[in-house]
C-alpha positions as CSV (number, residue, x, y, z in Angstrom):
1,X,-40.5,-63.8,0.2
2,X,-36.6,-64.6,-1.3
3,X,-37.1,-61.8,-4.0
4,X,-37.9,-59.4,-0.7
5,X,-35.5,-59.9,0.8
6,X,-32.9,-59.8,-2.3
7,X,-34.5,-56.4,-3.1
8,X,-33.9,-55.0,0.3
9,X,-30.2,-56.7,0.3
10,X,-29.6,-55.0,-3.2
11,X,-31.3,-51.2,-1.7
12,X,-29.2,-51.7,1.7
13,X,-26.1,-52.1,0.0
14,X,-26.9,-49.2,-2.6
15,X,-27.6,-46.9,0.4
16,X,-24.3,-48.0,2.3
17,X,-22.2,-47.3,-0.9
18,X,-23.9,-44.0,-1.5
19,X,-23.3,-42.7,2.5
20,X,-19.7,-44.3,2.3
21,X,-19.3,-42.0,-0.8
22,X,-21.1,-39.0,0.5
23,X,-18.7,-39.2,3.9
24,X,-15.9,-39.3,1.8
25,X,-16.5,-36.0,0.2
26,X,-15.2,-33.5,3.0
27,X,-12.1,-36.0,3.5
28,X,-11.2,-35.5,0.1
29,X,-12.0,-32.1,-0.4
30,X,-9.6,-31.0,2.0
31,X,-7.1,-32.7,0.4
32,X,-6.3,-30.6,-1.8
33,X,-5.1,-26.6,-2.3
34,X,-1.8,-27.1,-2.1
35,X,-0.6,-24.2,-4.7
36,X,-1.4,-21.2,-2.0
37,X,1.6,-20.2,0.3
38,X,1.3,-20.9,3.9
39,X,3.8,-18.1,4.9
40,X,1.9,-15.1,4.0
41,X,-1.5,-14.0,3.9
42,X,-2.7,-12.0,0.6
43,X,-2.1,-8.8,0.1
44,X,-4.8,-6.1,1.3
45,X,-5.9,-3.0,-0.5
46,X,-6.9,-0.4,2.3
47,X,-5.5,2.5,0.8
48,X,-8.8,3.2,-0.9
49,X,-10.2,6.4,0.6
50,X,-6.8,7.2,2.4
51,X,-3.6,8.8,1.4
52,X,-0.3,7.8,2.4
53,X,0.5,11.5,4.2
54,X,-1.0,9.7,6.9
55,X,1.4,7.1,7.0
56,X,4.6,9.2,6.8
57,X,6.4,12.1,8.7
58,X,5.6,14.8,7.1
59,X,8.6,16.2,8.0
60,X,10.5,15.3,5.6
61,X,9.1,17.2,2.9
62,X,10.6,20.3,2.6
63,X,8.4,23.6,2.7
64,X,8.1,25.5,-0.7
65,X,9.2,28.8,-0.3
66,X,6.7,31.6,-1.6
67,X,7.7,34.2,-4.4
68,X,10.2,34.9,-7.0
69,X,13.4,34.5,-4.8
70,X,16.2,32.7,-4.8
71,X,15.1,30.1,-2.7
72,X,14.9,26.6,-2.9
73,X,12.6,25.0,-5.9
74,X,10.2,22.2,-5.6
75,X,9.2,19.2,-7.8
76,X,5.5,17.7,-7.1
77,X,5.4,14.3,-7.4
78,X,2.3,12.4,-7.9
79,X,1.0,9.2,-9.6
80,X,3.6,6.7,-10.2
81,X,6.0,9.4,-9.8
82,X,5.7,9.9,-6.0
83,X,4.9,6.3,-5.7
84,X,8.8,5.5,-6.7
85,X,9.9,8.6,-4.6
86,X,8.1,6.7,-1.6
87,X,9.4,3.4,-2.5
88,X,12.9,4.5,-2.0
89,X,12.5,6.6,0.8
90,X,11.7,3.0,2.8
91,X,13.5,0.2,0.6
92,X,16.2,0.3,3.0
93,X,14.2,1.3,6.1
94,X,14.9,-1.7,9.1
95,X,11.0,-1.7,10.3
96,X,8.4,-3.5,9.6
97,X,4.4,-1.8,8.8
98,X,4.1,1.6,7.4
99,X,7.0,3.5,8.6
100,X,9.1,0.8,7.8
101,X,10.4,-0.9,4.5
102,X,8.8,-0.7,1.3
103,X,8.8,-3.4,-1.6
104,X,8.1,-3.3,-4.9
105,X,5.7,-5.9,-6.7
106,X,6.5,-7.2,-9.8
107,X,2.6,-5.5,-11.0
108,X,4.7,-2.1,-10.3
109,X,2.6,-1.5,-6.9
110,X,4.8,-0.7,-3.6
111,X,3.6,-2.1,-0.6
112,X,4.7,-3.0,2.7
113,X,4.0,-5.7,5.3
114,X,2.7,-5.6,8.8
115,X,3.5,-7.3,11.7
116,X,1.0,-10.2,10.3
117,X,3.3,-10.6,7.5
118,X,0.3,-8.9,5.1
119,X,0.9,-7.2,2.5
120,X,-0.8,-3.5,2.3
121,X,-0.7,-1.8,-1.0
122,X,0.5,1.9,-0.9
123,X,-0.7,5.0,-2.5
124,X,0.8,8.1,-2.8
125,X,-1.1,11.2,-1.1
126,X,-3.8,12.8,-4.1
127,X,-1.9,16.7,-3.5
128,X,1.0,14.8,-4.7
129,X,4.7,15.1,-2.7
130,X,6.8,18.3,-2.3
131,X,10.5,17.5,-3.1
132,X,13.8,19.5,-3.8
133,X,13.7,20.1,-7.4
134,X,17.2,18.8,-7.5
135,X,16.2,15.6,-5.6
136,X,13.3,14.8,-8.1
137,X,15.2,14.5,-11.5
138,X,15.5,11.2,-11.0
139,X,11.5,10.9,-11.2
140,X,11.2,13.0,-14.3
141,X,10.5,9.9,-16.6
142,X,7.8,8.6,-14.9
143,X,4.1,9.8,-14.7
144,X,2.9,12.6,-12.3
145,X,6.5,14.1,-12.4
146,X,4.7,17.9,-11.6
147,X,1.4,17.0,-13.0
148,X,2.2,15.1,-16.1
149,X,-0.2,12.6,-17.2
150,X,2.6,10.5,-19.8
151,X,5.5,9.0,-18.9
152,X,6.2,5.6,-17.5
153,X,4.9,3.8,-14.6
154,X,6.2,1.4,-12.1
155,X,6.4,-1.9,-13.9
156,X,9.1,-3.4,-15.1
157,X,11.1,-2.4,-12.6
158,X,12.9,-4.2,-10.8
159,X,14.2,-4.7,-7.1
160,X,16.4,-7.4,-6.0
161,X,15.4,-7.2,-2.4
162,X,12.0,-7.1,-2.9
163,X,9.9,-10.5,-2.5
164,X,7.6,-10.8,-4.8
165,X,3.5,-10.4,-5.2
């Protein structure tokens, strides 16, 4: 009868330490994740399937003018191109979301945050952006300057106002 009862004394105090151990788990699993920022949620990529056209005015790009005349010539910028031209038409802009400023990640993506504080990756429109031909120079070495498919992209550059992604 004294070996019963040691056996159930031994099993009784191998269950307790195994339920003391098994509560412990969710205590100590929360403990933990400390390397992820509290201050902004991550970044979200719902450009796919939408252009940016639909984010901008359209009025400021300038109307191509039709035949041989001495009008006013036009750049297309596309690709990383139009995705610079975008970035500084809103690096200085005072708004928040997508009519407002635009940052530039350190992966060479622009995107800008909402009122949430996400970020939301940008895309310039597929048809590509009209600009002054004069105006897009500056965007001659990088790719989708008026259809190219060489030239550089986005990273590497850097913006000192720009928090980083």
């Amino acid at each position: 009868m004294n070996t019963i009862y040691k056996e159930r004394k031994i099993v009784s105090r191998l269950f307790a330490v195994l339920l003391s151990a098994l509560l412990m788990v969710p205590l100590l699993s929360s403990c933990g994740g400390g390397s992820q920022k509290a201050s902004a949620p991550p970044p979200v990529d719902d450009t796919i399937g939408r252009t940016v056209s639909d984010r901008r005015n359209n009025a400021n790009q300038p109307e191509a003018k039709k035949g041989l005349g001495t009008g006013q010539k036009v750049a297309l910028l596309a690709g990383a191109a139009g995705l610079y031209y975008l970035y500084n038409q809103h690096k200085n802009a005072s708004q928040e979301g997508a009519q407002g400023k635009y940052y530039l990640s350190k992966n060479g993506r622009v995107y800008y945050r909402d009122a949430e504080k996400r970020a939301h990756w940008v895309t310039p429109p597929k048809e590509g952006i009209r600009v002054p031909e004069s105006e897009a120079q500056k965007y001659q070495q990088f790719q989708g300057y008026n259809g190219s498919t060489t030239g550089r992209d986005l990273t590497g550059i850097t913006s000192s106002a720009a928090p980083s992604l």
